[in-house]
C-alpha positions in Angstrom: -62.3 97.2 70.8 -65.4 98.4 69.0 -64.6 101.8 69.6 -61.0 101.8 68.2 -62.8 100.1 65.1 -65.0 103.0 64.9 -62.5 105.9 65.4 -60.3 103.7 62.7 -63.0 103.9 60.1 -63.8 107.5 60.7 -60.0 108.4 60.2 -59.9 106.4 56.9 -63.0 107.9 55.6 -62.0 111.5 56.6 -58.2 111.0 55.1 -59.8 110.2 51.6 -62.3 113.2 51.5 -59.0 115.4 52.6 -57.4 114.1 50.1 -60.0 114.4 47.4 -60.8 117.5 48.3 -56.8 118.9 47.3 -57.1 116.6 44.3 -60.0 118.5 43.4 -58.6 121.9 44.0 -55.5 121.4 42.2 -57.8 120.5 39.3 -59.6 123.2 39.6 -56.5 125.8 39.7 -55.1 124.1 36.6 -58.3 124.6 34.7 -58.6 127.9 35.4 -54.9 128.8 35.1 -55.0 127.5 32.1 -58.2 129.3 30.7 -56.8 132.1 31.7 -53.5 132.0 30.0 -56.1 131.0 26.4 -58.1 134.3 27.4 -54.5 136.4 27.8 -53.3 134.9 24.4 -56.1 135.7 22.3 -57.8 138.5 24.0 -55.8 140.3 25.9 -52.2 140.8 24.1 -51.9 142.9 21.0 -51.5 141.9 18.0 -47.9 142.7 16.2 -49.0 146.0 13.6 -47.9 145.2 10.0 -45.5 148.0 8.7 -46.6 149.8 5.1 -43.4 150.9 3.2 -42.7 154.5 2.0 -42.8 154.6 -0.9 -39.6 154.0 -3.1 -38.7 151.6 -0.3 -39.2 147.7 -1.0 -41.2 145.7 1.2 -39.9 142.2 2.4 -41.4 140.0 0.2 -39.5 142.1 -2.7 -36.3 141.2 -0.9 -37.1 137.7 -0.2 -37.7 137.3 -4.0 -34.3 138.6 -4.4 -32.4 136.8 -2.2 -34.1 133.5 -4.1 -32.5 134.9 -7.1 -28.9 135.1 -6.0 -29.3 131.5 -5.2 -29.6 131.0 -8.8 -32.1 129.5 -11.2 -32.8 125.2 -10.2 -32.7 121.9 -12.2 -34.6 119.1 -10.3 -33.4 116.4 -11.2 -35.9 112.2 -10.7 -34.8 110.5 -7.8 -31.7 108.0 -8.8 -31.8 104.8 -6.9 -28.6 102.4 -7.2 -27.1 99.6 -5.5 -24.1 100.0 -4.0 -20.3 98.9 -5.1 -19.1 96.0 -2.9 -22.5 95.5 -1.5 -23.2 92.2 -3.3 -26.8 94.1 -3.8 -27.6 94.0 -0.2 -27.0 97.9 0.5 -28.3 100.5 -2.1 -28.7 104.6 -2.7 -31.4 106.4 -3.2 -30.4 110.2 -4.3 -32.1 113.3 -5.3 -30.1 115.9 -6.7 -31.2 119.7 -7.8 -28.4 121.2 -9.7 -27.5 124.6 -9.5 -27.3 127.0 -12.7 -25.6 129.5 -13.9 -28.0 131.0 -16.2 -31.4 130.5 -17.5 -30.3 129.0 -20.6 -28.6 126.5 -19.3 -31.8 124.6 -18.0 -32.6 124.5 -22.0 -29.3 122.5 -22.8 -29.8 120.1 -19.8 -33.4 119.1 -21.3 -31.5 118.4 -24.4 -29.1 116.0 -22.3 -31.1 114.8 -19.7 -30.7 111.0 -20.8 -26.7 111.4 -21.0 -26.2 113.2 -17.5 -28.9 111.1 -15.8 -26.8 108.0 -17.6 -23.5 109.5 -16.4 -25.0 110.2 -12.7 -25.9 106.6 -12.5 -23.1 104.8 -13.1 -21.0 107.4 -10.8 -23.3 106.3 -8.0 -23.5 102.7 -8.6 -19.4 102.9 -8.6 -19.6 104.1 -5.3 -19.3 101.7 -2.0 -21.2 102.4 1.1 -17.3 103.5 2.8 -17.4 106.6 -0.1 -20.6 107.8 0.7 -21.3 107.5 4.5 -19.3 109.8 5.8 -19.8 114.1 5.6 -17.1 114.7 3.6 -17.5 111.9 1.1 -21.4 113.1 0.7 -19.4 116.8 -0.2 -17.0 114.8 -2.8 -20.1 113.4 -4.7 -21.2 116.3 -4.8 -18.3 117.9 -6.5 -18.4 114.5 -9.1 -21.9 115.0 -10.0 -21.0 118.7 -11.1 -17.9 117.7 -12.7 -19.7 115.2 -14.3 -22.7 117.5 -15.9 -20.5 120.3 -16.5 -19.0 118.3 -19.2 -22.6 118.1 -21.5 -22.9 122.1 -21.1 -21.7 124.6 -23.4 -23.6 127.7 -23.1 -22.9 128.2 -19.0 -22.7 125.6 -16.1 -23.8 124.3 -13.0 -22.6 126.3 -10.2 -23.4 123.5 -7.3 -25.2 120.1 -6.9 -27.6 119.6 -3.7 -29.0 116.6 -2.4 -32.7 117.2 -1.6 -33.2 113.2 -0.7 -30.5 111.0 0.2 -31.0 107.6 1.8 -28.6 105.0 2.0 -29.9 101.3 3.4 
């Protein structure tokens, strides 16, 4: 009976080194797989060769700047918060809307009216229960109210589009 004990604890001890022994050499292969992968990234590959224009060609921050300008000149407008219609004050709307304009001169006239359109904003989204504004296409109908709204200050051009930039309903 001592002897089985014996050849049991010899087993037990040499399962456990076996078994540390892969532990250890798995570690070890992830290590240096993944120092090698680092020394590949950053050593090894090349690095992407910027490309100088000809000249009379534009380069691609020139186009980028161009592309910003077909979006048209912004209007940032404070963020509105309101409470909701029908909500009894428990539910409320917090907005932020930059206007798109038509012109440069039109951001002058909307400095001039900032009090009336901010005025008229508010009490279109206070009029407005949670039902109106939840949805996709109601968020698109607001939308098309706020620029119907401030189009009616404006006289020298007119706001193309209105986007939300913040919109958090709770």
């Amino acid at each position: 009976m001592a002897e089985d004990d014996d050849i049991l604890e010899d087993d037990g001890a040499a399962g456990g080194n076996k078994k540390g022994m892969i532990i250890g050499i798995i570690v070890g292969l992830l290590v240096l797989g993944g120092g090698g992968y680092y020394a590949y990234i950053n050593f090894f590959q090349e690095k992407p060769v910027e490309e100088k224009p000809a000249e009379g060609e534009e380069t691609k921050d020139k186009a980028a700047v161009e592309e910003e300008l077909e979006l048209g000149l912004m209007f940032s407008m404070d963020p509105f918060v309101v409470n909701l219609a029908g909500s009894e004050g428990k539910r409320f709307l917090k907005a932020t809307i930059s206007l798109e304009l038509s012109a440069p001169e039109v951001n002058l006239e909307l400095n001039e009216n900032v009090q009336k359109i901010t005025d008229s904003i508010l009490v279109l989204l206070s009029s407005k229960a949670f039902e109106d504004v939840y949805s996709v296409q109601g968020k698109f109908k607001l939308k098309d109210e706020i620029t119907t709204r401030v189009n009616r200050f404006l006289v020298v051009g007119h706001v193309k589009d209105a986007y939300f930039t913040e919109f958090i309903i709770q």
